[in-house]
C-alpha positions in Angstrom: 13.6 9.6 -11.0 11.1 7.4 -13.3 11.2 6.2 -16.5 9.3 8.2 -19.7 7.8 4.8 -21.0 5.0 5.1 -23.3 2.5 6.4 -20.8 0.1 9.6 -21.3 1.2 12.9 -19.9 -0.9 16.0 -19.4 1.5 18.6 -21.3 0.7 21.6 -20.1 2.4 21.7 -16.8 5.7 19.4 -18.1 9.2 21.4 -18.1 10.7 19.5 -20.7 14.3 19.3 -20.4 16.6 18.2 -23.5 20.9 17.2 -23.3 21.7 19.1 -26.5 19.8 21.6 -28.7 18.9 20.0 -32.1 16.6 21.5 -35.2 13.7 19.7 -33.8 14.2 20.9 -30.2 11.1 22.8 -28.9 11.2 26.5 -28.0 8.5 26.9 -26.1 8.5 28.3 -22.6 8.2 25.1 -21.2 11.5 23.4 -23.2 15.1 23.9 -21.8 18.5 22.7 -22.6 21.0 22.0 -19.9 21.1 22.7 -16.6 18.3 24.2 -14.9 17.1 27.9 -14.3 17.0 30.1 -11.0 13.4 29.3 -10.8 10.7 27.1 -13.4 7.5 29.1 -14.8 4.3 29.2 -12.9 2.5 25.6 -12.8 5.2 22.8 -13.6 4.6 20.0 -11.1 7.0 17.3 -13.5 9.8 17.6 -15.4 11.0 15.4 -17.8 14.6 14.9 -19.0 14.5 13.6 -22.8 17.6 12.5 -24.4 17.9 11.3 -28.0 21.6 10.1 -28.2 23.0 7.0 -26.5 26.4 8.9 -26.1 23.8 11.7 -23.9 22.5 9.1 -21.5 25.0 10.0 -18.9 24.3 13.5 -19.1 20.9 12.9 -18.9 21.0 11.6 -15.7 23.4 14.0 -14.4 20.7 16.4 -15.8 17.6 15.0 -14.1 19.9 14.8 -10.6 20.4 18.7 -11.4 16.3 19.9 -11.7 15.3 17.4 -8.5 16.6 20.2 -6.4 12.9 21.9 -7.0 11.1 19.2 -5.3 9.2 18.0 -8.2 9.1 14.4 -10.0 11.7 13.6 -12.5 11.2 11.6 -15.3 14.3 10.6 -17.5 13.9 9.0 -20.8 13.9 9.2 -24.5 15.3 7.3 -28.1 18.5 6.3 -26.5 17.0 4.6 -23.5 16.0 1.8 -25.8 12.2 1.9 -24.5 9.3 1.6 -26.9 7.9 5.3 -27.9 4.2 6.2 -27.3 1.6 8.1 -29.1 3.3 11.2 -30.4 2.2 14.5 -29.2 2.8 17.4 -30.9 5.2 20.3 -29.8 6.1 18.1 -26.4 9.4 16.2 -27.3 9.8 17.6 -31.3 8.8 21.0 -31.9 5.8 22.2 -34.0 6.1 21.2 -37.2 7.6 17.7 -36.7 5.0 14.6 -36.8 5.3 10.9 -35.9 2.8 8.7 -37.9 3.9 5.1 -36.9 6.4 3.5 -34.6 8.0 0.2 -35.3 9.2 -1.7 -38.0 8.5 -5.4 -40.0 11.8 -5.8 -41.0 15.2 -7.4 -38.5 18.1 -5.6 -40.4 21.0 -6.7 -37.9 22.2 -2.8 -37.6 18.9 -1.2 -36.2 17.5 -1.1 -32.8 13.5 -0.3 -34.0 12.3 -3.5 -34.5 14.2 -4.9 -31.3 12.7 -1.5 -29.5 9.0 -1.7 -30.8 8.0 -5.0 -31.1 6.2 -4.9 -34.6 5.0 -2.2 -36.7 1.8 0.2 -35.1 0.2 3.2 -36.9 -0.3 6.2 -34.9 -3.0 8.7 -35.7 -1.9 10.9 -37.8 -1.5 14.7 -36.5 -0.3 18.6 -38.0 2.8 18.2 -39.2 5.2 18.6 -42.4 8.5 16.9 -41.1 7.7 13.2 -41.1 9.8 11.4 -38.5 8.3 8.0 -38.6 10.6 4.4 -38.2 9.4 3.1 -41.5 6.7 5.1 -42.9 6.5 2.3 -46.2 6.1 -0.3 -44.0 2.6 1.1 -43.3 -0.8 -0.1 -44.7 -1.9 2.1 -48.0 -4.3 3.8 -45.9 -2.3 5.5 -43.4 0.1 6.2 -46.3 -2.8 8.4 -47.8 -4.1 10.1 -44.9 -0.1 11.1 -44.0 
């Protein structure tokens, strides 16, 4: 089992594998919630456990225990690991519709995790979406606050 990290992915042949169903969970045939099927779709070779809660880590990794029985590689991460997010991909983690423009934040407010996560403020290219999700969109040059 490996860590998600920040690092590219080829997306088309990633089970994606979430703790909890949310609004923002994908539904494509390649997402899944829980515990794993009989058998995966034609042409995984990774499967990655995401988990957005801190309270969900432990199920996470109970999760990514569960889908190593099919032999492939296993890579458990996500928001509550604490690790700094990479470029945003549409539809892998968040499903269509949702849009990351910027990770990161200027600001130290004692209660938030962001700036201790992301080191600083970085603009994203900005991608299809209508649900903005960013850290601190405002805290983002007036230039990237247009093109959003």
């Amino acid at each position: 089992m490996t860590d998600l990290g920040g690092a590219q992915w080829r997306t088309e042949h990633i089970a994606r594998v979430f703790t909890r169903r949310t609004s923002a969970t994908p539904t494509d045939a390649l997402a899944f919630v829980g515990e794993p099927p009989l058998e995966l779709p034609v042409g995984v070779t990774e499967i990655h456990v995401s988990c957005t809660f801190t309270w969900d880590i432990r199920r996470a990794e109970v999760l990514a225990k569960s889908w190593a029985r099919f032999g492939l590689p296993v890579h458990c991460g996500g928001p509550a690991f604490g690790k700094s997010g990479g470029d945003f991909t549409p539809g892998l983690y968040l499903r269509d519709g949702y849009v990351i423009t910027s990770r990161g934040c200027h600001s130290r407010c004692w209660f938030c995790s962001v700036w201790r996560r992301e080191k600083g403020l970085r603009e994203l290219p900005v991608t299809s979406g209508w649900i903005v999700q960013d850290d601190n969109l405002l805290a983002c040059s007036e230039g990237h606050i247009r093109r959003v």
